[in-house]
C-alpha positions in Angstrom: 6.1 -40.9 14.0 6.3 -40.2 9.8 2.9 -39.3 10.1 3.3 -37.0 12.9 6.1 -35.0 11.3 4.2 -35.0 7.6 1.1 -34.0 9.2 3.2 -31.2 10.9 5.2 -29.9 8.0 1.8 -29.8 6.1 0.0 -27.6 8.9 2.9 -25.0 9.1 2.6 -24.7 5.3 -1.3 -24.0 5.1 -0.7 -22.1 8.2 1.8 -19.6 6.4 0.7 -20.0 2.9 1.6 -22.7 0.5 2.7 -19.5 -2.6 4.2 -17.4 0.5 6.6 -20.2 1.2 7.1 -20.8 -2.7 8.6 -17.3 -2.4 7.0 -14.5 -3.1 5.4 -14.3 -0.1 7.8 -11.3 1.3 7.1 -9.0 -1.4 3.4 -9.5 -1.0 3.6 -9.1 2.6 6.0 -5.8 2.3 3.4 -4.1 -0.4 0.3 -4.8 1.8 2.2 -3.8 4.8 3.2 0.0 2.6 -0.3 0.4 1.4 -1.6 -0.4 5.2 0.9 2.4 6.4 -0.6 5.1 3.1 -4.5 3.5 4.5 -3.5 5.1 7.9 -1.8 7.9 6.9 -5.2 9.0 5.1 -7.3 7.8 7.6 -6.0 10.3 9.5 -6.3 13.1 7.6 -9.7 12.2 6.6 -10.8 12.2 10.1 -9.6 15.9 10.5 -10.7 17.0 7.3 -14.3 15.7 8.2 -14.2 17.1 12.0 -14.0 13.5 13.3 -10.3 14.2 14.9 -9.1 17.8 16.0 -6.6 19.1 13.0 -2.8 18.9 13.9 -0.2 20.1 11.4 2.1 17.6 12.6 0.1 14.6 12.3 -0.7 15.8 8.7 3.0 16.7 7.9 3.9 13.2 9.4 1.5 11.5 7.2 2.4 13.0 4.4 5.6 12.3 4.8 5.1 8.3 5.1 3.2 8.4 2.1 5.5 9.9 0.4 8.4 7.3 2.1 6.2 4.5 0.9 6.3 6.1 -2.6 10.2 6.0 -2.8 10.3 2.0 -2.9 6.6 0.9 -3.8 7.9 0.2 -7.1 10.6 -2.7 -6.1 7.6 -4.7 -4.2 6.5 -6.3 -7.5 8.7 -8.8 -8.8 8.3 -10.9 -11.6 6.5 -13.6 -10.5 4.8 -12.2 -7.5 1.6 -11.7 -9.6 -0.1 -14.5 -7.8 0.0 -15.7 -4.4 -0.6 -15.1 -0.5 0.8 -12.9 2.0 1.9 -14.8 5.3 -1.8 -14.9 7.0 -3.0 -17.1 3.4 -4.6 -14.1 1.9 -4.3 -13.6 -1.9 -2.6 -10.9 -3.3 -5.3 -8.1 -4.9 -2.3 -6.6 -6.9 -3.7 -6.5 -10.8 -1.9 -8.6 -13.5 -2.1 -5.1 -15.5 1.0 -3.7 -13.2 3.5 -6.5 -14.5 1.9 -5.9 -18.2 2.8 -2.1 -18.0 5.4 -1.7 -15.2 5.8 1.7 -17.0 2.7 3.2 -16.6 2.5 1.5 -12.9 5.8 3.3 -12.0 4.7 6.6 -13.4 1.7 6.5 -11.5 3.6 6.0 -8.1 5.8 8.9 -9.0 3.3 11.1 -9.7 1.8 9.9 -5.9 5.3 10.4 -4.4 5.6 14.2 -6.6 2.0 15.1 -5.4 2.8 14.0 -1.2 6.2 15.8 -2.0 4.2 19.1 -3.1 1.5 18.8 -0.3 4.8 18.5 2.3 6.2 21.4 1.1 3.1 23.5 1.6 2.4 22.2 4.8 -1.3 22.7 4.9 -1.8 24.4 9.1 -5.8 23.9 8.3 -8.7 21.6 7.8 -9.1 24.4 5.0 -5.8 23.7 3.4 -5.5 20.3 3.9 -9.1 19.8 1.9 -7.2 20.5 -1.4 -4.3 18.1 -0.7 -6.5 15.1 0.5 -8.4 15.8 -3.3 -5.0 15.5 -5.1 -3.5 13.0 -3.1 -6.1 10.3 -3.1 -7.3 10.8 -6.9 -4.0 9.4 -7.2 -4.8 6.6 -4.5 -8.1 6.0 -6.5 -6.9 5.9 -9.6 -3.9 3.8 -9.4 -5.9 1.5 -7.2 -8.9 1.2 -10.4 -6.0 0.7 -12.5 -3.7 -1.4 -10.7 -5.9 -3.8 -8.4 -8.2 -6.2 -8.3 -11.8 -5.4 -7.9 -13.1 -7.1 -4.7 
């Protein structure tokens, strides 16, 4: 019966993640969880800036405005000590050990994300024309944070 209920106990943990039930586990979960939320936000707008998806002003308003929601608390999913370890489906975290050695310069760059979707909300692009320049300024910040502030797969 002892080996029944070790062998159990031992499953559940690789099932969820032996670091994800050390503990910082929610944090990773939460960040890839924000950044899957930005990743469909620009999906979307991509499609309609490259005719894949008929242009709606709502849909683009709407995705600006989770990306810039996602930009308001980014910041307070990288704890000290969450550097390392898996999410709850045992994947490890890509987030770069440079972000916990220059918190500052991580946090500026997710302000300047959350200033640039504020800016692109408040001009409202109504056209695949208009919404060209904001997809440009919005994901050079995407790309460069992410060169910056992730590990290269």
């Amino acid at each position: 019966m002892k080996k029944i209920i070790i062998g159990a106990a031992i499953a559940a943990l690789m099932a969820t993640g032996f670091a994800y039930a050390a503990g910082h586990g929610d944090a990773i979960n939460q960040r890839k969880a924000a950044m899957k939320e930005v990743g469909g936000a620009m999906g979307a707008m991509g499609k309609m800036a490259k005719g894949e998806m008929d242009f709606d002003a709502a849909v683009v308003l709407a995705s600006l405005e989770k990306m810039n929601n996602v930009a308001k608390t980014f910041g307070d999913h990288f704890p000290a000590g969450s550097e390392t370890g898996m999410d709850s489906e045992g994947k490890e975290t890509t987030a770069a050990p440079k972000i916990w050695e220059d918190m500052g310069g991580f946090k500026a760059a997710i302000s300047k994300f959350e200033g640039d979707t504020a800016a692109a909300m408040a001009t409202a692009p109504q056209s695949v024309a208009e919404l060209g320049p904001v997809l440009g300024a919005v994901g050079a910040n995407c790309k460069a944070c992410h060169e910056t502030f992730r590990v290269k797969k």
